[in-house]
C-alpha positions in Angstrom: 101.2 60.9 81.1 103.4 62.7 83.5 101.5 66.0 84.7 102.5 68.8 86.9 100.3 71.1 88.8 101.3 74.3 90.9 98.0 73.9 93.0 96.5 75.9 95.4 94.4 73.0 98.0 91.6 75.9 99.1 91.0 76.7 95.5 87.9 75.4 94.3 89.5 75.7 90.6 93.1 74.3 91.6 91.1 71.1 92.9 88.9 70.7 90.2 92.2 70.4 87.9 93.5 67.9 89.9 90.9 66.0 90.0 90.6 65.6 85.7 94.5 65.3 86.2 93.5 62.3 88.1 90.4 60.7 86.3 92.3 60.4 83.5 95.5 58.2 85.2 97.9 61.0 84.9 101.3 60.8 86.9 100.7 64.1 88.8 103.1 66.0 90.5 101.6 68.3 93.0 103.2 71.5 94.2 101.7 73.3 96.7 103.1 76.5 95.4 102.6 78.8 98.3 104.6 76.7 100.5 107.0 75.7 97.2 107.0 78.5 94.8 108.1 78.2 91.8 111.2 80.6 91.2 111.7 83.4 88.7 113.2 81.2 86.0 110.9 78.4 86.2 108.1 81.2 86.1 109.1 82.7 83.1 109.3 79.1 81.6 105.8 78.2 82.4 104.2 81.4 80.8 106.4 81.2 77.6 105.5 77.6 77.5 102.0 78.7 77.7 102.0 81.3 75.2 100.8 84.0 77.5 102.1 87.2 79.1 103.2 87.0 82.7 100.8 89.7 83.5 97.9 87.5 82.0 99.0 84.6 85.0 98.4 87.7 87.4 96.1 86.8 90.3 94.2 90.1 90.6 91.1 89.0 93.2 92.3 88.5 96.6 95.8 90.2 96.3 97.1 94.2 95.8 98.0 93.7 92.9 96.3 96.4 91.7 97.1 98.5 94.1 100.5 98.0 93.4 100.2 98.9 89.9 101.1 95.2 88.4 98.5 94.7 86.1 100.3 97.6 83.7 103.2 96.3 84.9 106.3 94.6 82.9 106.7 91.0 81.8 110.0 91.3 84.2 108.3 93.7 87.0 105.7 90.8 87.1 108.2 88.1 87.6 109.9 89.5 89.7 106.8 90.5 92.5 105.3 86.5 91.8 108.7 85.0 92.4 109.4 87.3 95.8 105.4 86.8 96.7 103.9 83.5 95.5 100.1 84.4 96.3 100.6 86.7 93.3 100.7 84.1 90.8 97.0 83.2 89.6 96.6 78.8 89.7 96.4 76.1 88.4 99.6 75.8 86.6 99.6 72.4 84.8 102.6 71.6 82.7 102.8 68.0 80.8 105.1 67.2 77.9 102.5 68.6 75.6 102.9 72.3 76.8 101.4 74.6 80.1 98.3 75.8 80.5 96.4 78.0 83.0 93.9 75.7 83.7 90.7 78.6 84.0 88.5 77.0 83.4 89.8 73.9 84.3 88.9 72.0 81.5 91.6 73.9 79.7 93.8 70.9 81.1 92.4 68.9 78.9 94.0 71.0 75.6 97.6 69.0 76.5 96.6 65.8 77.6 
């Protein structure tokens, strides 16, 4: 199975993701997306494809997010601060042909494999 992951190499989780991704013979794609982000288009694809909000692929911890009011921000708002700052957008990422998932935990991969 063909697999995608917008990884994040010092993230303990990212890694973790990559490594079921990897057990289990997948075709991975890895994007280090802070070097490679993802645009605003592709974003909104991802977190439609996964069901969720933008503002629930927020990456609070580590960012000013908060500060910046984002959280209670709108879906566009969001978009529009992940796609012009990348470390904004909370990882793993894993698309497959069986949908995206934020993979926190990352055994949530496993739901579309």
């Amino acid at each position: 199975m063909k697999a995608t992951i917008w990884h994040n190499p010092a993230c303990g989780t990212s890694r973790k993701t990559l490594a079921l991704l990897e057990e289990r013979g997948c075709d991975v794609e890895v994007v280090e997306y802070l070097k490679h982000p993802p645009g605003r288009a592709k974003l909104a694809q991802l977190y439609r494809d996964a069901g969720i909000a933008p503002n629930a692929g927020l990456r609070l911890r580590g960012t000013d997010a908060e500060a910046r009011g984002l959280p209670g921000a709108s879906a566009d708002e969001v978009l529009d601060a992940m796609a012009a700052d990348p470390r904004l957008i909370e990882r793993p990422l894993v698309e497959t042909a069986k949908g995206v998932r934020l993979c926190r935990p990352q055994e949530r991969v496993l739901e579309i494999l």
